[in-house]
C-alpha positions in Angstrom: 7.1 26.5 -15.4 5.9 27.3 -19.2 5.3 30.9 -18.2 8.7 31.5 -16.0 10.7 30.3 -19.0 8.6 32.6 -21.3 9.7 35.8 -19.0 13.1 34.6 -19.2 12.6 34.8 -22.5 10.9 38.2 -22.6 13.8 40.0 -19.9 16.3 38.4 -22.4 14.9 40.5 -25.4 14.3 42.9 -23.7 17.7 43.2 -21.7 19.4 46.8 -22.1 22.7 45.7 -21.0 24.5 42.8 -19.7 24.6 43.8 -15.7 20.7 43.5 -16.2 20.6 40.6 -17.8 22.6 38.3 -15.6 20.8 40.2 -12.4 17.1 39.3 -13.9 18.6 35.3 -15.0 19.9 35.1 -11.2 16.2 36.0 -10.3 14.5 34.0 -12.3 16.6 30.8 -11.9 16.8 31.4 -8.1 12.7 31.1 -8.7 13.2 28.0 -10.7 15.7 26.4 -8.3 13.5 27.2 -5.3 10.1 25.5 -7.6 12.2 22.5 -8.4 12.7 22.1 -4.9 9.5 22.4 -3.6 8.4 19.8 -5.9 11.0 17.3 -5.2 10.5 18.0 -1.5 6.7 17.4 -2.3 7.3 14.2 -4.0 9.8 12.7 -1.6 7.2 13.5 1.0 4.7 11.5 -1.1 6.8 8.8 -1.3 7.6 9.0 2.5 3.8 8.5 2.9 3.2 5.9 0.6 5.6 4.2 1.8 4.6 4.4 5.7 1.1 3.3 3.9 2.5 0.1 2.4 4.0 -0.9 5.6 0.8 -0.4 7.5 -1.0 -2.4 4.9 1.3 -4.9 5.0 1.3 -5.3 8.9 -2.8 -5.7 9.0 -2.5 -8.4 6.2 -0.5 -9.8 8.6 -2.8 -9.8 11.4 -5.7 -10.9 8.8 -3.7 -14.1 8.0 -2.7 -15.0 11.6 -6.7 -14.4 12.6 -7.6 -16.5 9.3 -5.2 -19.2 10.5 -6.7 -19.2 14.0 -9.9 -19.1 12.7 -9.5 -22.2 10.6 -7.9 -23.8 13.3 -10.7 -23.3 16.0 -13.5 -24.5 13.0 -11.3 -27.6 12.9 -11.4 -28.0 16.5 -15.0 -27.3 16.9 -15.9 -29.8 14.1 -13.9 -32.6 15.6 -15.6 -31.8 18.8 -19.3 -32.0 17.5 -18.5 -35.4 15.6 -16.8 -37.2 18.6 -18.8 -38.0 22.0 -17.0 -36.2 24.6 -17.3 -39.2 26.3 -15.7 -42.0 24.8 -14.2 -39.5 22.2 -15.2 -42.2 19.7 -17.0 -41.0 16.1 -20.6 -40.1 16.4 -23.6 -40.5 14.6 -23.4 -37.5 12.5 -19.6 -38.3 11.5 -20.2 -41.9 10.4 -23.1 -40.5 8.1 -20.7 -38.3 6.2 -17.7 -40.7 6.3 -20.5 -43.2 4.4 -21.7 -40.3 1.9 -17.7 -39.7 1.3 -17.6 -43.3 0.0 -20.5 -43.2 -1.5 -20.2 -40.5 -3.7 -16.0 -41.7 -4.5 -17.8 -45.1 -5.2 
């Protein structure tokens, strides 16, 4: 960009007359135009993609919190089931030892 607007500079000086002039500055700012472009293309295509990427991440977070949720549900599940007797579905042995721990150590 620094050295385009330095040969705009130059042809400016250097211009003999003004049919010149305007046909090198239509040249040149064609060039410019067409750069500008490209990079705005170029950064709305970033932006395209980091958007898409935010998306995506968002969706698997998501899926990570629905699997954490069902997760923590099953452990529940499974830790009722090993402190009741399948049975009677009355407490255990195991879960009247840490109910009496609980109010030991709140004691």
């Amino acid at each position: 960009m620094e050295q385009e607007v330095k040969r705009i500079t130059r042809h400016f000086e250097i211009a003999d007359n003004l049919e010149q002039l305007k046909s090198t500055m239509d040249q040149r700012l064609d060039f410019l135009n067409q750069h500008f472009e490209s990079y705005r293309q170029a950064d709305h295509d970033q932006f395209k993609q980091s958007q898409q990427q935010i998306q995506t991440l968002k969706q698997r977070i998501h899926l990570i919190e629905q699997e954490s949720i069902e997760l923590r549900q099953s452990a529940m599940r499974s830790r009722d089931q090993a402190l009741k007797d399948p049975l009677t579905v009355i407490w255990n042995r195991q879960a009247l030892n840490e109910l009496l721990e609980k109010e030991y150590a709140d004691w």
